[in-house]
Residue frames relative to the residue before (quaternion, step in Angstrom):
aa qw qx qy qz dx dy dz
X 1.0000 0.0000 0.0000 0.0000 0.00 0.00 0.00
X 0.3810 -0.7469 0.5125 0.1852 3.72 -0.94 0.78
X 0.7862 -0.3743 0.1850 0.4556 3.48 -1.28 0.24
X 0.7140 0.5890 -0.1457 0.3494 3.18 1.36 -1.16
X 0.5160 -0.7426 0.2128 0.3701 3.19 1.68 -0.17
X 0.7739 0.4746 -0.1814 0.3780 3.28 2.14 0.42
X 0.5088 -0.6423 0.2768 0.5019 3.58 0.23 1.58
X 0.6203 -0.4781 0.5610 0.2682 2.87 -1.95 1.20
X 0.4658 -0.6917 0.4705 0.2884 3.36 -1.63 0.28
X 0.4096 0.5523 -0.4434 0.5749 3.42 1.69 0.23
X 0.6858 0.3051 -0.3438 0.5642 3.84 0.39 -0.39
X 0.6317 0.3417 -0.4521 0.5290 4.29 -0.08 0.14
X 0.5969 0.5636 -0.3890 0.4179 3.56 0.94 -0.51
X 0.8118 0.1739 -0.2524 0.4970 3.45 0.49 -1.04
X 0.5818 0.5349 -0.4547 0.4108 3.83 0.80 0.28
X 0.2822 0.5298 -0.4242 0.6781 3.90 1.88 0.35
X 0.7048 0.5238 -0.2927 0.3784 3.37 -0.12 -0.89
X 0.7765 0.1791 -0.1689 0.5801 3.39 0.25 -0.97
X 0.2917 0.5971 -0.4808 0.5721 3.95 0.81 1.16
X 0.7495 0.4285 -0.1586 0.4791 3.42 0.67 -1.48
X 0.6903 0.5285 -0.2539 0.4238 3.23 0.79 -0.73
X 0.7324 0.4529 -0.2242 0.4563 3.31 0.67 -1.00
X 0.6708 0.4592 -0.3719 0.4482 3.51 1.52 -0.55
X 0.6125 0.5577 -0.3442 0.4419 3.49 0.95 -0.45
X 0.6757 0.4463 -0.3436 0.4756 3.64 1.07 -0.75
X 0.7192 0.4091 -0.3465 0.4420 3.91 1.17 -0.44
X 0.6040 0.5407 -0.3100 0.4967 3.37 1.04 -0.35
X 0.7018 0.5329 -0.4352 0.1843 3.63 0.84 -0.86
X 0.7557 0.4363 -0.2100 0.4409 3.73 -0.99 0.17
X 0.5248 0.5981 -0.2253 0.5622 3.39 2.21 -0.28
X 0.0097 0.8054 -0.5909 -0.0455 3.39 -0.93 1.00
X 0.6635 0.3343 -0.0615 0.6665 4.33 -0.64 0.12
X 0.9027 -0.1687 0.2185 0.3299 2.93 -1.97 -0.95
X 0.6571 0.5041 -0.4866 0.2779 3.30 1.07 -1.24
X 0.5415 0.5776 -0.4441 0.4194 4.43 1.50 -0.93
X 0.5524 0.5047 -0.4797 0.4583 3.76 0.68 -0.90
X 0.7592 0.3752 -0.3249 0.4210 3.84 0.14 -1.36
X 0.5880 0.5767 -0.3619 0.4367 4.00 0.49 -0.87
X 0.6787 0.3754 -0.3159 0.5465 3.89 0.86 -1.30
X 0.6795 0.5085 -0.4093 0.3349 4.08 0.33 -0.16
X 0.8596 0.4403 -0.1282 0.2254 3.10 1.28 -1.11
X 0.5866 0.5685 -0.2857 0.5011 2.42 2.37 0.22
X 0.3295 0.6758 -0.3177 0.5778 3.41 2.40 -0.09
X 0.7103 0.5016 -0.1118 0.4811 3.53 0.54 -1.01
X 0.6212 0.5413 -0.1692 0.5409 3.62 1.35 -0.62
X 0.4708 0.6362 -0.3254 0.5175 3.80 1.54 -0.77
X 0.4619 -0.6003 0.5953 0.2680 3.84 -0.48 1.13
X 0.2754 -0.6560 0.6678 0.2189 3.35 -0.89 0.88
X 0.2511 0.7324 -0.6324 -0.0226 3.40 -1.29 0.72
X 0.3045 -0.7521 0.5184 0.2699 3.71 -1.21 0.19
X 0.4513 0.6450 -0.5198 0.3318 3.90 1.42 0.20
X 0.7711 0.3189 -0.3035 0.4601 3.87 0.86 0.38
X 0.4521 -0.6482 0.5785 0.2020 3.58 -0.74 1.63
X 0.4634 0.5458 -0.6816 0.1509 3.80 -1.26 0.83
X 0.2593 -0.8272 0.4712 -0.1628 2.44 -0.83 2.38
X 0.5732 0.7056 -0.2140 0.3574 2.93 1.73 -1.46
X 0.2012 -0.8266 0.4040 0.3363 3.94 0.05 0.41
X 0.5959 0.6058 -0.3054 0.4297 3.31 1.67 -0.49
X 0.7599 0.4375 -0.2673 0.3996 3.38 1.45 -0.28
X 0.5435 0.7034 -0.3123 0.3352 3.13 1.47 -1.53
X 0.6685 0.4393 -0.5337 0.2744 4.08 0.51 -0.32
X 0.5328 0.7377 -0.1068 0.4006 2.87 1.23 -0.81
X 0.6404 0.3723 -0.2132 0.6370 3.54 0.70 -1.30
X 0.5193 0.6182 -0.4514 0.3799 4.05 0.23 -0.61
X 0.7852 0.4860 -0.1370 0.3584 2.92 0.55 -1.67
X 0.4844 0.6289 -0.2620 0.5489 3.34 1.66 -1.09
X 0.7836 0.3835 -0.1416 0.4679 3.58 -0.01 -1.32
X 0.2556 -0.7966 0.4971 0.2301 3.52 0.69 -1.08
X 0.5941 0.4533 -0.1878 0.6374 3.70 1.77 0.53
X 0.3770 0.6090 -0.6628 0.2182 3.65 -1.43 0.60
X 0.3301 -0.6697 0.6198 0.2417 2.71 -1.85 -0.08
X 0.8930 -0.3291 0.0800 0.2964 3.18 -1.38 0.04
X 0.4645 0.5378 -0.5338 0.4583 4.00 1.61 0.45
X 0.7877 0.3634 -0.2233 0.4445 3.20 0.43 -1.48
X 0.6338 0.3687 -0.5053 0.4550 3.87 0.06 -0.03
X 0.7594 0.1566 -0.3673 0.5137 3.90 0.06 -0.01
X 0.2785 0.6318 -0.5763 0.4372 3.44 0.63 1.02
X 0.6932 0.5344 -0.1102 0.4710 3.26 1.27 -1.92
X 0.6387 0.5170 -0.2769 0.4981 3.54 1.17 -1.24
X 0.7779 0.2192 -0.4471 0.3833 3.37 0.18 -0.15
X 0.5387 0.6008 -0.4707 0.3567 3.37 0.58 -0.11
X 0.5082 0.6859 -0.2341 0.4652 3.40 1.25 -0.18
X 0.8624 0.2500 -0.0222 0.4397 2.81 0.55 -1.39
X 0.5176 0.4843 -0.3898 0.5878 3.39 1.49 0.19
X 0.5342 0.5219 -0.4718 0.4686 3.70 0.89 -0.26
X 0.7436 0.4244 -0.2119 0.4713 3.83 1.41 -1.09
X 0.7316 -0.4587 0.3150 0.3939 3.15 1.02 0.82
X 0.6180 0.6081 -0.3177 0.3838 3.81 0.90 -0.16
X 0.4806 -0.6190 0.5968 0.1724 3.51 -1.27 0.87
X 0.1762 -0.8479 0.4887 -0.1059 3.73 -0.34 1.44
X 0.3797 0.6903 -0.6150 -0.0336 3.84 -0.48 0.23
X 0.5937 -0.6523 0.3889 0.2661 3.03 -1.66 0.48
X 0.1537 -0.6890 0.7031 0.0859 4.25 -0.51 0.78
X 0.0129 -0.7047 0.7000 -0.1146 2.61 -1.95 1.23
X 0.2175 -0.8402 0.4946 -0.0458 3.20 -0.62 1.52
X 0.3560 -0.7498 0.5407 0.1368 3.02 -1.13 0.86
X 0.1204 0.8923 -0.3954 0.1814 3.70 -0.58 1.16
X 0.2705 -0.8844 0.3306 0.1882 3.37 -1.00 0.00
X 0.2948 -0.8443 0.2020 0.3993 3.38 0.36 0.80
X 0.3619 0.7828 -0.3406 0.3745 3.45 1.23 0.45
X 0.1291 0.8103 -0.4998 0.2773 3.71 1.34 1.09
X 0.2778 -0.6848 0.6327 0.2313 3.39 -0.71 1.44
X 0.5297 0.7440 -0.3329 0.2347 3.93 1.07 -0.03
X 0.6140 0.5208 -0.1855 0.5634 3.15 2.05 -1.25
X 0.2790 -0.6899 0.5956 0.3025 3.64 -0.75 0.52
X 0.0187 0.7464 -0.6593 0.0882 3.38 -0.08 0.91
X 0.4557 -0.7016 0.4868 0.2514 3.82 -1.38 0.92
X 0.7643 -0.4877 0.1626 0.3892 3.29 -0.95 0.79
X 0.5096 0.6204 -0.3194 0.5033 3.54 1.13 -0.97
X 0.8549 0.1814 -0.0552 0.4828 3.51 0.19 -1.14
X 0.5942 0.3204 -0.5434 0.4990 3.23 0.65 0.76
X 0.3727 0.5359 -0.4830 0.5837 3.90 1.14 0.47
X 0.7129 0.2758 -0.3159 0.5621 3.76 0.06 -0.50
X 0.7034 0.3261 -0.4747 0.4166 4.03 -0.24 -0.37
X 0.5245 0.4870 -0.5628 0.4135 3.84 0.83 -0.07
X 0.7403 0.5342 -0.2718 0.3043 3.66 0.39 -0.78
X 0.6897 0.5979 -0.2051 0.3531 3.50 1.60 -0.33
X 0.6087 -0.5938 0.4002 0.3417 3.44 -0.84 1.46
X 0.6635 -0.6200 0.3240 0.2653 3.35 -1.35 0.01
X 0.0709 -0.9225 0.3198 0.2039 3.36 0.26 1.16
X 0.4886 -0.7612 0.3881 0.1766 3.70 -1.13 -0.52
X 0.2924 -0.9302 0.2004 0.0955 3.29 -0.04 1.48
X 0.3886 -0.7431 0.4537 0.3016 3.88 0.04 0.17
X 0.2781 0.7973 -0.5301 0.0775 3.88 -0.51 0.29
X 0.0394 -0.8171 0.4837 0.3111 3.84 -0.25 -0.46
X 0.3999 -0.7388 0.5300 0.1154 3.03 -1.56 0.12
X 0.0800 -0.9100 0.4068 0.0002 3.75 -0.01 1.75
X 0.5085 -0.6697 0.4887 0.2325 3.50 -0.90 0.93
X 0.1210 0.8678 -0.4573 0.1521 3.13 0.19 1.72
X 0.7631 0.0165 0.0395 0.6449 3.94 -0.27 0.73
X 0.5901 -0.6919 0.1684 0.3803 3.31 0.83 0.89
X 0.4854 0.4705 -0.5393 0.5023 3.89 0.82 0.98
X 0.6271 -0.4423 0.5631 0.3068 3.57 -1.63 -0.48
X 0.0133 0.8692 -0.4926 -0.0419 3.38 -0.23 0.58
X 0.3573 -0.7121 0.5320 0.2868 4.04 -0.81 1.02
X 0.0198 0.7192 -0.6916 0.0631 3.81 -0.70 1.62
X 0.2065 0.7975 -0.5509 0.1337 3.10 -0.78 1.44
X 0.3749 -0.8403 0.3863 -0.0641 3.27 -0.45 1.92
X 0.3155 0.8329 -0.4304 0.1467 3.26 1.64 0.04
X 0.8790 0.1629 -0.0076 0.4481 3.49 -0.46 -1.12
X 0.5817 -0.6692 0.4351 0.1564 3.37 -1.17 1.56
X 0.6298 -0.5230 0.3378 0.4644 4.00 -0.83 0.31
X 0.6738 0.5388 -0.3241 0.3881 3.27 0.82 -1.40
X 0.4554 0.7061 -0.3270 0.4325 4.29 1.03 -0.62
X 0.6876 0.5450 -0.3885 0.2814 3.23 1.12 -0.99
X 0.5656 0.7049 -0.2270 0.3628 3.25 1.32 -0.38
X 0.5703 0.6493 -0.1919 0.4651 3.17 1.93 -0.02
X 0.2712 -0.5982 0.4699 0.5897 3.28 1.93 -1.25
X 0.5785 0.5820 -0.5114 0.2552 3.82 0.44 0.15
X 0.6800 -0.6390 0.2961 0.2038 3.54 -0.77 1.26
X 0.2181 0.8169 -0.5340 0.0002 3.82 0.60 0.57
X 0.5758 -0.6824 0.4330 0.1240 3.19 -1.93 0.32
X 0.0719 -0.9782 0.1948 0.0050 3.12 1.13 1.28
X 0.5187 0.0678 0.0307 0.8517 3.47 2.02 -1.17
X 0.0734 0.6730 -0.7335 0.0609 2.95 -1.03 1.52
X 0.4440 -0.7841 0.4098 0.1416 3.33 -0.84 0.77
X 0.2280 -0.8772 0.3190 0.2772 3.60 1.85 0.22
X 0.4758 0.5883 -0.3442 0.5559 3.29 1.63 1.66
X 0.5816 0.6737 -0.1542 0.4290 3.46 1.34 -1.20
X 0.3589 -0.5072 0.6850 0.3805 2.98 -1.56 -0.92
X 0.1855 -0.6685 0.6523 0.3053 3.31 -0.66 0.16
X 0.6986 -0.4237 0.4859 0.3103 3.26 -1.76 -0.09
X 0.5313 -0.5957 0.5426 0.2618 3.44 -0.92 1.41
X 0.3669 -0.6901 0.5555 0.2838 3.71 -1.18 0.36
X 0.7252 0.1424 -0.0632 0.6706 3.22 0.91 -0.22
X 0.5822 -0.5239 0.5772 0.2310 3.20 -2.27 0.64
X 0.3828 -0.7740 0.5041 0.0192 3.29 -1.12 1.16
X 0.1308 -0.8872 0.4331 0.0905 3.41 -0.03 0.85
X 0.4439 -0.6389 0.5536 0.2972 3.45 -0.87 0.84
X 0.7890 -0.5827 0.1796 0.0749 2.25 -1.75 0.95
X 0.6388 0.4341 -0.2134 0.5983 3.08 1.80 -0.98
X 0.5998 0.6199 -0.2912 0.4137 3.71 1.26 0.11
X 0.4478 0.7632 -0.4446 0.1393 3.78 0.73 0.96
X 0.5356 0.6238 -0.4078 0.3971 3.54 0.97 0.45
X 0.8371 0.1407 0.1001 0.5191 3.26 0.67 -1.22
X 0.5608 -0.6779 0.2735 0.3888 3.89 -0.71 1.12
X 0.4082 -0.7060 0.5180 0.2580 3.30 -0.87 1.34
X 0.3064 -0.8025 0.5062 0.0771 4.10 -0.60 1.11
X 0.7290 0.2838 -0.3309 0.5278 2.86 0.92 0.10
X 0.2163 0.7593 -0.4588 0.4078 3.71 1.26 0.90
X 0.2354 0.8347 -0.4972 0.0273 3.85 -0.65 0.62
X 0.3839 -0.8399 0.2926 0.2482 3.46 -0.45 1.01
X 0.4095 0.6232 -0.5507 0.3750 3.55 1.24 1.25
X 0.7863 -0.0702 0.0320 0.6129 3.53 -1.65 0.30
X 0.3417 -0.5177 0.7839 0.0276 2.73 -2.08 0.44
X 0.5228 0.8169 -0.0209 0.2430 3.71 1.29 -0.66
X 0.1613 0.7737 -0.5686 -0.2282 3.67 0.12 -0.52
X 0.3260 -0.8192 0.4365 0.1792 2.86 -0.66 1.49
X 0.4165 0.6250 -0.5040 0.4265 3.88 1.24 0.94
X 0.4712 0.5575 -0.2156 0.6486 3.55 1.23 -1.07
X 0.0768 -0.7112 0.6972 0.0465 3.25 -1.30 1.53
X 0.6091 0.4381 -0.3732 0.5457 3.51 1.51 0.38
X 0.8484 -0.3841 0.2339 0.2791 3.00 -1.97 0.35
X 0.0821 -0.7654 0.6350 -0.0648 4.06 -0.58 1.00
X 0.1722 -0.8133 0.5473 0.0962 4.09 0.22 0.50
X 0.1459 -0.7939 0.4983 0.3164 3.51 -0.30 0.26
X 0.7858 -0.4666 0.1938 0.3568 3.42 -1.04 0.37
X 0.7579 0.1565 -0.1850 0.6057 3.09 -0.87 1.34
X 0.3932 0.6532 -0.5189 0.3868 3.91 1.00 0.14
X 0.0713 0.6962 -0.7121 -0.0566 3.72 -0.90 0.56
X 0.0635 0.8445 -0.5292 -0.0519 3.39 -1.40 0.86
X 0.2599 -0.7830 0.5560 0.1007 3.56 -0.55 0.96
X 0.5304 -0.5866 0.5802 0.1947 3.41 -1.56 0.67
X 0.7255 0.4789 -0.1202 0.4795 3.54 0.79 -1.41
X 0.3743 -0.5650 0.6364 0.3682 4.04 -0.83 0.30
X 0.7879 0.3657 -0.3769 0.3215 3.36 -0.22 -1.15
X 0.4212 0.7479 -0.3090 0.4095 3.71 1.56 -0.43
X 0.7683 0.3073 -0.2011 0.5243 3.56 0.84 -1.29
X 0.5640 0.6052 -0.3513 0.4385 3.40 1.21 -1.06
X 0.6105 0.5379 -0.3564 0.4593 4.01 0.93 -0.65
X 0.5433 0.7417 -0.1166 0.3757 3.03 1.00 -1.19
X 0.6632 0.5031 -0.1129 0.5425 3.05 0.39 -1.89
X 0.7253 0.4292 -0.3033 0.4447 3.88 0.65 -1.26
X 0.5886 0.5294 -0.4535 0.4095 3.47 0.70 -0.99
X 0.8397 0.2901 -0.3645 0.2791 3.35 0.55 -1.31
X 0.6364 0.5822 -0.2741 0.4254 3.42 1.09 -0.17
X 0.6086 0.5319 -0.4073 0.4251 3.58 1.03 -0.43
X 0.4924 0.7318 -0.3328 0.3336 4.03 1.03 0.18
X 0.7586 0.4990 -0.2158 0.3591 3.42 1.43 -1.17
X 0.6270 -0.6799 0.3191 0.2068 3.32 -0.90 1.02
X 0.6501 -0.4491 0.2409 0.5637 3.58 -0.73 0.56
X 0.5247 0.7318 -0.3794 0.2129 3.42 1.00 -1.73
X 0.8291 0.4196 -0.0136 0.3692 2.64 0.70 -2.15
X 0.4096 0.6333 -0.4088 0.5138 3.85 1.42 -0.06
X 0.9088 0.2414 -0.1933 0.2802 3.52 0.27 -0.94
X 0.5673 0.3358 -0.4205 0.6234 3.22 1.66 0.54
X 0.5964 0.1135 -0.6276 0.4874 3.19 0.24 1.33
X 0.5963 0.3170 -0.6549 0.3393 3.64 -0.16 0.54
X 0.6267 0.5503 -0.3471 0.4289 3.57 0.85 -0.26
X 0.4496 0.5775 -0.2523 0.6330 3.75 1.65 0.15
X 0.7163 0.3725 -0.2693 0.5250 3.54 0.28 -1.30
X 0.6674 0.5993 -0.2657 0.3532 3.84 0.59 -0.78
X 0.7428 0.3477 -0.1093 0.5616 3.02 1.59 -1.02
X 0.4458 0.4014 -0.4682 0.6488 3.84 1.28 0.34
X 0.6089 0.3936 -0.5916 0.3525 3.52 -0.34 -0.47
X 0.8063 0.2938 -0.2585 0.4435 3.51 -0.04 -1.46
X 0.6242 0.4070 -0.5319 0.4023 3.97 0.48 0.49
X 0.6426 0.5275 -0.3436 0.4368 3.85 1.23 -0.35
X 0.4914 0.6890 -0.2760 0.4556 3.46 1.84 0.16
X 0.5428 0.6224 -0.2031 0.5261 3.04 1.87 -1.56
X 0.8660 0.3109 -0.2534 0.2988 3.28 0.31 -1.83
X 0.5974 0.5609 -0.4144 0.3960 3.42 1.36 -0.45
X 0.2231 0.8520 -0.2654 0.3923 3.42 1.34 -0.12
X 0.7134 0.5982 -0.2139 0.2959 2.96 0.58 -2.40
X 0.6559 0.6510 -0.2632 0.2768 2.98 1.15 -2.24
């Protein structure tokens, strides 16, 4: 990075680079769906983690790869770039949620902190597939499953996959919407586009990334430090469960 605070173009140059690379090694020998499935499951295979900020959509595919870890902005940052390289039609979905899932076996400690946490905001996309919108969401590695969190194990690069998280309706932002469920979002009669409540979706990165601030640039010191004080404590319990394996 230069004085000015913006990456040299020899460094975006060779971090493009290793973009290229990785798409040519998942895609190779891949033809159709089988490159669409191969580029998810190895997106999907990236340790989710939240102990590294990458906010930057122009950087975050990249930096993933660098680091080998993220969560759910940057890795479908990466996915679409993929998949627009394969010829696919890409927007970005964002979900409102909470990380309070009576689904996740979270230990007592840290389910005591997800009760306390503002509403947060998920990252998934949505690909024009066989001619409908489809929900592709790469969130949560295999090994996670051991947690109760909702991975995507045989995807069929035709489906929905399973939401990583419960969506909450709109009129539902204090308290956990029950009747929230993290399957399609879809009607699967409707070969066009059905959003599920409270779904916002942008075409543009820098579109959601704006977004993402607006909805996040509201919360109060209070609330910063019991979710950094959350994030600190999932990291080292998604350590545990991957552990299990």
């Amino acid at each position: 990075m230069d004085k000015t605070g913006h990456y040299s173009i020899r460094w975006q140059e060779g971090m493009s680079m290793l973009v290229d690379e990785k798409f040519r090694e998942w895609t190779a020998g891949h033809d159709g769906k089988d490159a669409v499935i191969s580029v998810f499951e190895h997106i999907r295979d990236i340790p989710y983690s939240l102990e590294v900020p990458m906010t930057d959509p122009d950087t975050a595919p990249e930096q993933i790869l660098l680091l080998g870890k993220g969560y759910c902005g940057p890795k479908h940052y990466l996915l679409a770039e993929m998949y627009r390289r394969l010829g696919y039609e890409v927007v970005y979905a964002t979900f409102p949620f909470l990380w309070n899932d009576p689904d996740l076996l979270y230990p007592p400690a840290l389910r005591q902190l997800a009760t306390g946490l503002p509403v947060a905001h998920h990252l998934a996309c949505r690909v024009w597939i066989d001619d409908r919108w489809v929900l592709v969401d790469a969130t949560w590695d295999p090994p996670l499953a051991c947690g109760g969190f909702p991975v995507n194990e045989h995807w069929d690069g035709r489906a929905d996959t399973i939401s990583a998280v419960k969506p909450l309706q709109s009129a539902v932002r204090t308290a956990f919407c029950r009747s929230a469920t993290p399957e399609p979002c879809r009607d699967r009669i409707e070969p066009g586009f059905n959003p599920c409540d409270g779904e916002q979706d942008h075409r543009n990165a820098g579109d959601n990334a704006r977004y993402y601030r607006r909805k996040t640039g509201v919360r109060t010191p209070e609330e910063i430090e019991w979710i950094r004080r959350f994030y600190q404590e999932f990291e080292i319990w998604l350590q545990e469960v991957r552990e299990q394996q």
